[in-house]
N, C-alpha and C positions, 0 to 999 in steps of 0.2 A: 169703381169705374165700370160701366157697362157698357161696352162695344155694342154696336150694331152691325150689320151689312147693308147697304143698299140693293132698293130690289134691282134696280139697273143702275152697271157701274158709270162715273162721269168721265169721260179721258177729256183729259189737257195738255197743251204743249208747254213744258219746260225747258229751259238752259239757255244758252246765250243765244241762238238763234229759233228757238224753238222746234228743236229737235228733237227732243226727248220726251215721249208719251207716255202718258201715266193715266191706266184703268186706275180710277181711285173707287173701291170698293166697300170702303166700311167707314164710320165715322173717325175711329181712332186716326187712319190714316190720313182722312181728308185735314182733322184738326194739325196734325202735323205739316202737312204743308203748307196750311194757312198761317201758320205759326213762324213754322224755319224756312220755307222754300219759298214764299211767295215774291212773284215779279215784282211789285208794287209796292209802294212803303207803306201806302192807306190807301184806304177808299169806304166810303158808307155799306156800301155791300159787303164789302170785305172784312170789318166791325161785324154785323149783321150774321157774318155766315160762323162767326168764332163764337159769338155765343150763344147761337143755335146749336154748334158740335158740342160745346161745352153744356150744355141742357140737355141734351140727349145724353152725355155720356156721367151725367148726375143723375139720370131716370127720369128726368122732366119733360120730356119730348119724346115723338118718336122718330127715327133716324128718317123720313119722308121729309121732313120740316128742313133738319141739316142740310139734306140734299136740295132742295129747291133753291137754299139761301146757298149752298155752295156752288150749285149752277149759273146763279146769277150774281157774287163777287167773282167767277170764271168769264163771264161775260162784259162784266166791269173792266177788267185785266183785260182782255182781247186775248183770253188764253185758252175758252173751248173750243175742243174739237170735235165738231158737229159728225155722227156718225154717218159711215159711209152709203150712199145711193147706189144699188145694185141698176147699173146702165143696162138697158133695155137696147139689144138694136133698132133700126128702124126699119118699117114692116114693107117688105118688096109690095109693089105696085105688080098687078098682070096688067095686061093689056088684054 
């Protein structure tokens, strides 16, 4: 098996109301929760993203592929969590 890290982690919300966020950082971890955790029973993305982790972690891919395809069975799910926008105030007016 050959683990990778992603260059940038994906977070997702898990559990019964989507409460529980998960930086998912490395392939090993993403295939696990594709595996045991996931919200959904199927989905083509979701197929998709398992055997892109499963090809990276046989040395056929590189972990960039997993993560795209786990970004968008995340997406499939309605379970990414889009990172956060640093709010700008708004710029006073002079007169």
């Amino acid at each position: 098996m050959r683990d990778q890290r992603f260059d940038e982690p994906v977070r997702i919300a898990l559990g019964r109301s989507g409460n529980t966020i998960f930086n998912v950082e490395r392939v090993a971890q993403a295939a696990d929760i594709l595996m045991n955790r996931w919200p959904v029973a199927t989905g083509q993305r979701h197929m998709v993203a398992r055997k892109a982790c499963l090809a990276v972690l046989e040395g056929k891919k590189e972990a960039s592929v997993a993560r795209a395809a786990f970004i968008n069975a995340a997406i499939e799910a309605d379970i990414l969590v889009e990172p956060r926008e640093v709010s700008m105030p708004a710029p006073v007016r002079s007169s």
